[in-house]
MARLUMDO-488487 format. One record per residue (C-alpha): residue number from 1; residue in three letters; x, y, z. Coordinates in nm, 4 decimals. Example, Ala and Ser with C-alpha at 12.3 -4.5 7.8 and 13.67 -1.06 7.14 Angstrom:
REM MARLUMDO-488487
  nr rest     east    north       up
   1  Ala   1.2300  -0.4500   0.7800
   2  Ser   1.3670  -0.1060   0.7140
END
This chain:
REM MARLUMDO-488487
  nr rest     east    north       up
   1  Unk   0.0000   0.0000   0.0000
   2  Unk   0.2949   0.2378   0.0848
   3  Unk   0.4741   0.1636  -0.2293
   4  Unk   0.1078   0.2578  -0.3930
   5  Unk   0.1232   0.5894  -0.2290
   6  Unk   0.4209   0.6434  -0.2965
   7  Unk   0.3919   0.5866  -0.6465
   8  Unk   0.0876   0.7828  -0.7129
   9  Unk   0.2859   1.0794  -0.5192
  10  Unk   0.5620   1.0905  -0.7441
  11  Unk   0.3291   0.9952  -1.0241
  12  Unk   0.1435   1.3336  -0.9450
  13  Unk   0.4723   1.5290  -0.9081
  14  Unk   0.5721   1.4415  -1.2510
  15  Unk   0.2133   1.5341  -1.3702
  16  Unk   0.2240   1.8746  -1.2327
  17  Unk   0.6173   1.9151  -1.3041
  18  Unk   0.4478   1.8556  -1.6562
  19  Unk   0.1936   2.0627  -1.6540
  20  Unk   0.3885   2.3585  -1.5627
  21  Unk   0.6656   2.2930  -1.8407
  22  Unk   0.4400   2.2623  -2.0656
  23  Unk   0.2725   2.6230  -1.9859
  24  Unk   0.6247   2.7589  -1.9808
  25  Unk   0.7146   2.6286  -2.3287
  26  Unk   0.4029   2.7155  -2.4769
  27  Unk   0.4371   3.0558  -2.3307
  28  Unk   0.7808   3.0699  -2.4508
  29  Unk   0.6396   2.9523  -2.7786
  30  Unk   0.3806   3.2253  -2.8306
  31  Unk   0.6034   3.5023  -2.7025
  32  Unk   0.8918   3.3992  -2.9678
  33  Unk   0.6002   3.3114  -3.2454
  34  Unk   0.4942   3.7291  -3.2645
  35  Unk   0.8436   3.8149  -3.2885
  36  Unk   0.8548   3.7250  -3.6277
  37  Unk   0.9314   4.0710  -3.8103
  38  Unk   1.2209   4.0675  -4.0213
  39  Unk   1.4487   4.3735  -4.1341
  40  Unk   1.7263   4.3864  -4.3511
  41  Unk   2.0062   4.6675  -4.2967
  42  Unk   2.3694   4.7110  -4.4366
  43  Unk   2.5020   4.8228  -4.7995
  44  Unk   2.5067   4.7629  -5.1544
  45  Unk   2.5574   4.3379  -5.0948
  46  Unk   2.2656   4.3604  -4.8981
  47  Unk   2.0242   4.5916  -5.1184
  48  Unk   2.1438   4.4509  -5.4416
  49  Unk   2.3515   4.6598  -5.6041
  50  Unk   2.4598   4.4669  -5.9173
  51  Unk   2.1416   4.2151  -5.9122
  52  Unk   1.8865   4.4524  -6.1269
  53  Unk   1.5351   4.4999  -6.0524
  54  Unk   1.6108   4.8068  -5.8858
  55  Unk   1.3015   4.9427  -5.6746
  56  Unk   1.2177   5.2895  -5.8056
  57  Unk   1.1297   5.4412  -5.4414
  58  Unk   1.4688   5.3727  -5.2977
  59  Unk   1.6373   5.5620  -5.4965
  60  Unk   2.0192   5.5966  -5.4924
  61  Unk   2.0260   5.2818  -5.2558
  62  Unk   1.9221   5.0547  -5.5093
  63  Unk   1.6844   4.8181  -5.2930
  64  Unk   1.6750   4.5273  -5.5494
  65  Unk   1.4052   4.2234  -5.5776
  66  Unk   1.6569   4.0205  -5.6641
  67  Unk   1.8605   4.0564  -5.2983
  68  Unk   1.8642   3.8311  -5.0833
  69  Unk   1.6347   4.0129  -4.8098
  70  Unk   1.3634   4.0466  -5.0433
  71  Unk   1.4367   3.6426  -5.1622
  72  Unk   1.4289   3.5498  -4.8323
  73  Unk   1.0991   3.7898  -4.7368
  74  Unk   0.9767   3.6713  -5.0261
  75  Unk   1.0089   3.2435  -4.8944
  76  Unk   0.9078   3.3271  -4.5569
  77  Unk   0.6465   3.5544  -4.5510
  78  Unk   0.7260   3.7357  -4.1856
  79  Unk   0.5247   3.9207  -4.0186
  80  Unk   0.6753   4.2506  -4.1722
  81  Unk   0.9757   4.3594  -4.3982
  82  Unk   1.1873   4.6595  -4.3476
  83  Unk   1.4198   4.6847  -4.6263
  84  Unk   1.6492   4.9734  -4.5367
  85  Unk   1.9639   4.8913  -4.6535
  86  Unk   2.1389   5.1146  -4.8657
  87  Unk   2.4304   5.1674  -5.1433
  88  Unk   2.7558   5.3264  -5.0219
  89  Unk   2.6699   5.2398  -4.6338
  90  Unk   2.9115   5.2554  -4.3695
  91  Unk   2.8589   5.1789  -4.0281
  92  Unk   2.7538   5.5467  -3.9439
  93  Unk   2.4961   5.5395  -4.2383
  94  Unk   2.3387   5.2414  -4.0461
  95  Unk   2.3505   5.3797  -3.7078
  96  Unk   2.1772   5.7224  -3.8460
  97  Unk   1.9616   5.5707  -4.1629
  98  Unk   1.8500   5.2195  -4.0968
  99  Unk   1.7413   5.1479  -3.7388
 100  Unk   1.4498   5.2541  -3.7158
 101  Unk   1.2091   5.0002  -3.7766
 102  Unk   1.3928   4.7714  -3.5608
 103  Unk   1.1436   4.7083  -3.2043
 104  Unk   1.0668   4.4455  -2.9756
 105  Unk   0.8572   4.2541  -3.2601
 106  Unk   1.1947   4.2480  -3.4447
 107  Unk   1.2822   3.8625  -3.5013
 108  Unk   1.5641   3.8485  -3.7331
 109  Unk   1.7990   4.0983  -3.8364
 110  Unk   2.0470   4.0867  -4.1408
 111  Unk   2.3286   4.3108  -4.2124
 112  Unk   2.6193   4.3612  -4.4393
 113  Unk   2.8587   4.6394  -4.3305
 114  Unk   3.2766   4.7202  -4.2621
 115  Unk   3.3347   4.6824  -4.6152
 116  Unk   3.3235   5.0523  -4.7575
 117  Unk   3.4773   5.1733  -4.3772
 118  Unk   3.7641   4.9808  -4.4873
 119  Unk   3.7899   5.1908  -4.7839
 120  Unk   3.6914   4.9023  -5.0256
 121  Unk   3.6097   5.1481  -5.3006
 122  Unk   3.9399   5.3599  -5.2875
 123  Unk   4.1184   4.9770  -5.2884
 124  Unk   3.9697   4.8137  -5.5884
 125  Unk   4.0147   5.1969  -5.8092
 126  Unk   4.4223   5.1934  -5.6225
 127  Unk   4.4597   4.8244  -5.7844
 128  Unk   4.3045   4.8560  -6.1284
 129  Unk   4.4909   5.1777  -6.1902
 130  Unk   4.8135   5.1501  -6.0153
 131  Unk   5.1300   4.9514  -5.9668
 132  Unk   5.1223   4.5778  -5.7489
 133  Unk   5.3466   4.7572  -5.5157
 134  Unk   5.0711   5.0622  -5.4483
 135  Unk   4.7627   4.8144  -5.4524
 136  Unk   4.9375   4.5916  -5.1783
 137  Unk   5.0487   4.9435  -4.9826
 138  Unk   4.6747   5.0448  -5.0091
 139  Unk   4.5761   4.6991  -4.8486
 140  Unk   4.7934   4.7255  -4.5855
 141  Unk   4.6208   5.0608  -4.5064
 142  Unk   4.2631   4.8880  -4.5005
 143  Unk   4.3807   4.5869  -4.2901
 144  Unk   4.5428   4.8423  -4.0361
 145  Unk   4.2031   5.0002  -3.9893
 146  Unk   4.0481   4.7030  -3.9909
 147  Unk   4.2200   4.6152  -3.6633
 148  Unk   4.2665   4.9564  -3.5342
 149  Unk   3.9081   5.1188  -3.5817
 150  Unk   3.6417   4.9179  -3.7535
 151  Unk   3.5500   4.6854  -3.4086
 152  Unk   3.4755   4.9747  -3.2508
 153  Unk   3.2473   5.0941  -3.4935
 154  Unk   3.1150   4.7464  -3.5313
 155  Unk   3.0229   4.7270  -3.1719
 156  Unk   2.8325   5.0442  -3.1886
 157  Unk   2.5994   4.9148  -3.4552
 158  Unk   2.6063   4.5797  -3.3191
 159  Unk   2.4777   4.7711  -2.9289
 160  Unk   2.2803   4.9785  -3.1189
 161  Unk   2.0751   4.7023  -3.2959
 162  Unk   2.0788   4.4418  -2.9479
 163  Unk   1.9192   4.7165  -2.7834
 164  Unk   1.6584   4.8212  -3.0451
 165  Unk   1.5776   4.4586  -3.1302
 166  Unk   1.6316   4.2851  -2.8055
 167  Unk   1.4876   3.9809  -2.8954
 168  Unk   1.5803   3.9360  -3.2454
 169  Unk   1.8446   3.6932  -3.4033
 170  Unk   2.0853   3.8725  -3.5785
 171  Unk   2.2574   3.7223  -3.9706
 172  Unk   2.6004   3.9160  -3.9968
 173  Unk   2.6714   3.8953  -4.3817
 174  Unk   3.0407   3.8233  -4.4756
 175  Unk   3.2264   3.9381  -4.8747
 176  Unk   3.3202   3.7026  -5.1312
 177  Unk   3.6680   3.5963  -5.2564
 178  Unk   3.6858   3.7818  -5.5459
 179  Unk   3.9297   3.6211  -5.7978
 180  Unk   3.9951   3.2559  -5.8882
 181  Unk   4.3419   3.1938  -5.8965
 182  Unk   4.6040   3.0406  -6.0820
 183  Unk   4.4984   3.0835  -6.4329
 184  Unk   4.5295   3.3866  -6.6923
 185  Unk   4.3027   3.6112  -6.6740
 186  Unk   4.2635   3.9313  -6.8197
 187  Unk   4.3282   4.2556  -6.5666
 188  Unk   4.4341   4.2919  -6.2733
 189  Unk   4.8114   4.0814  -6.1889
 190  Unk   4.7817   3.7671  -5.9823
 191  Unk   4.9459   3.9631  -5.7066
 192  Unk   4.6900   4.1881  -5.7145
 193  Unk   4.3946   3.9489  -5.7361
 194  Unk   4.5631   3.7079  -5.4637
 195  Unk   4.6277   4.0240  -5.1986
 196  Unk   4.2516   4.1631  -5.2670
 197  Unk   4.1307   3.7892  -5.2007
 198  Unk   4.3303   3.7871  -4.9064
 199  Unk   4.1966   4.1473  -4.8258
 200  Unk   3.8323   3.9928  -4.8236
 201  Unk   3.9618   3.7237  -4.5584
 202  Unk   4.0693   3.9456  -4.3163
 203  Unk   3.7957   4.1989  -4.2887
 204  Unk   3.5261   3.8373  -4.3010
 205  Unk   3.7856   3.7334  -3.9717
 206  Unk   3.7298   4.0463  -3.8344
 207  Unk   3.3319   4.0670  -3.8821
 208  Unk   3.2937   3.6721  -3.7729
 209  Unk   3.4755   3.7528  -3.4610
 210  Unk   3.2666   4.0633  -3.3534
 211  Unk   2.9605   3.8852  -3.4357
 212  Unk   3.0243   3.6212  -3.2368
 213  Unk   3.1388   3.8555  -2.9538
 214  Unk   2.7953   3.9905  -2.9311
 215  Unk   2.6004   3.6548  -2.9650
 216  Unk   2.5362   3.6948  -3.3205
 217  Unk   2.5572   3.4239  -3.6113
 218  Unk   2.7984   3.4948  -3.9035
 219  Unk   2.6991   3.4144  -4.2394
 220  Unk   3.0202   3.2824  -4.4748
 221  Unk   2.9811   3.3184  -4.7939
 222  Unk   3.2991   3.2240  -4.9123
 223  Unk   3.2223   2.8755  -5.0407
 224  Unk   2.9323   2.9180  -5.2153
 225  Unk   3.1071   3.1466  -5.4518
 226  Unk   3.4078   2.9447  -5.4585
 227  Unk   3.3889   2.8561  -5.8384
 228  Unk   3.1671   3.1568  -5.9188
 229  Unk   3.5010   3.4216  -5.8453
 230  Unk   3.6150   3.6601  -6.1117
 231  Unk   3.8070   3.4758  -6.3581
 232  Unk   3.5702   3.1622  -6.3157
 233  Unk   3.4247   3.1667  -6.6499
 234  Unk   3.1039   3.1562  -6.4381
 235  Unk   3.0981   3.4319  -6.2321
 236  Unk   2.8419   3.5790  -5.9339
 237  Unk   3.0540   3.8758  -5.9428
 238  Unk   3.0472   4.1920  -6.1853
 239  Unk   3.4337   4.2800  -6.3284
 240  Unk   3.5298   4.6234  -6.3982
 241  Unk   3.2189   4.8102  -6.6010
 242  Unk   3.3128   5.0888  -6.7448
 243  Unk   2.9219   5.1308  -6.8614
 244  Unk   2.8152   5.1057  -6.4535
 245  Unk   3.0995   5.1562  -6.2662
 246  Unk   2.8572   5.1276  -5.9595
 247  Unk   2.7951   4.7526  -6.0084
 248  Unk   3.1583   4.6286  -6.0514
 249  Unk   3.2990   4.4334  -5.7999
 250  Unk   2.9071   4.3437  -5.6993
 251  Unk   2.7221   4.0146  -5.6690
 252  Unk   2.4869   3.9446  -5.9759
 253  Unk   2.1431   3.8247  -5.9080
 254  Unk   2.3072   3.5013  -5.9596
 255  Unk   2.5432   3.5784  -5.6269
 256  Unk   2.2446   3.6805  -5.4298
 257  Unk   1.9991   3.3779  -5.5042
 258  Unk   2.2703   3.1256  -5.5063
 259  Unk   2.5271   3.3059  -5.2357
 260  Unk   2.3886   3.5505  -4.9956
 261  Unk   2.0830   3.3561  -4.9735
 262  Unk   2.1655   3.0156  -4.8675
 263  Unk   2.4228   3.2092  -4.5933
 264  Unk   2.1523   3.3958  -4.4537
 265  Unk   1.8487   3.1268  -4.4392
 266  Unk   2.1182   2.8844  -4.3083
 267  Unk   2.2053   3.1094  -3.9900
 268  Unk   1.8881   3.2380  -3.9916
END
């Protein structure tokens, strides 16, 4: 009879223990089920620049249907879609430009940013028109203030979006390699092409570690354009265009469907 009572004690512990989990999960479910909004900062490799299918009421950031935020909006339906970011964004263009849509109903965040701190522009124009010894010299310059000044700025956005979004799960969006090696190719050296690949590796390093610093997930997108480089004969990335000088050195909509998107619904 003890061993009974016993059991239907501990019988009705469990029950109640079960009970109460249960609540707690489904609370825990319905709570994370209306954060479901999704908004998509960062520059030109996050709105598209490159990919076409510009939309007309962004303007000179070139939101494009064909990035991988709108892709991804597009598979997932969330709750709502904030598409803010921009061409030509640094990390102060993000801090000043794109936050504001990010709340409490925030779920997922995606960004893209460091790149044109770095001076990424001023790089690619110092290789294509000058010597291998003054495109390496210029690289050195980015890398320095990659580790001298871009975490900092990092963290700011990276604070800036934790507490505007506190419960959302943050996609940090790495760069491409941007030349297959080893073979001719017409253009730039294959000192040049191996130091600006190299380049790209150090500032992704630098992101991956500051995202994970602040609890966030780092998208790679490294090896899905490994084949589709520069040089490939089959590539996700716009050369030199002398007809859009804009879109050079840019993913194609190719890169975004087939690069940035996997990376992001992957982490997301």
């Amino acid at each position: 009879m003890r061993r009974s009572r016993i059991t239907a004690y501990v019988t009705s512990l469990l029950l109640a223990a079960g009970i109460a989990l249960t609540g707690a999960t489904s609370a825990q479910a319905s709570q994370l089920a209306a954060v479901t909004g999704y908004v998509a900062l960062g520059d030109s490799y996050s709105s598209g620049v490159g990919a076409g299918g510009y939309i007309g009421s962004s303007g000179d950031c070139k939101r494009s249907t064909k990035a991988y935020p709108y892709l991804w909006a597009a598979a997932h339906s969330p709750s709502s879609f904030n598409f803010t970011a921009c061409s030509g964004a640094r990390t102060g263009d993000v801090l000043a430009n794109q936050l504001t849509p990010l709340s409490s109903a925030t779920g997922l965040v995606s960004i893209s940013v460091g790149g044109n701190d770095a001076g990424f522009a001023d790089v690619m124009t110092t290789c294509v028109l000058q010597s291998d010894s003054s495109c390496l010299a210029r690289i050195n310059t980015a890398k320095a203030y990659v580790d001298s000044t871009l975490p900092g700025q990092l963290d700011s956005v990276y604070d800036a979006i934790s507490s505007r979004a506190p419960a959302a799960h943050v996609v940090v969006l790495g760069y491409p390699r941007f030349y297959k090696l080893g073979q001719a190719c017409l253009g730039l050296s294959e000192a040049k092409r191996s130091a600006i690949n190299g380049a790209s590796d150090y500032l992704n390093s630098a992101l991956a570690k500051r995202a994970a610093d602040h609890g966030f997930a780092f998208g790679d997108v490294k090896s899905a354009f490994t084949g589709h480089e520069i040089c490939s004969g089959s590539s996700w990335l716009h050369s030199l265009n002398l007809l859009n000088i804009g879109e050079s050195y840019h993913p194609t909509a190719a890169g975004q469907s087939g690069g940035y998107l996997p990376a992001l619904t992957n982490n997301a």
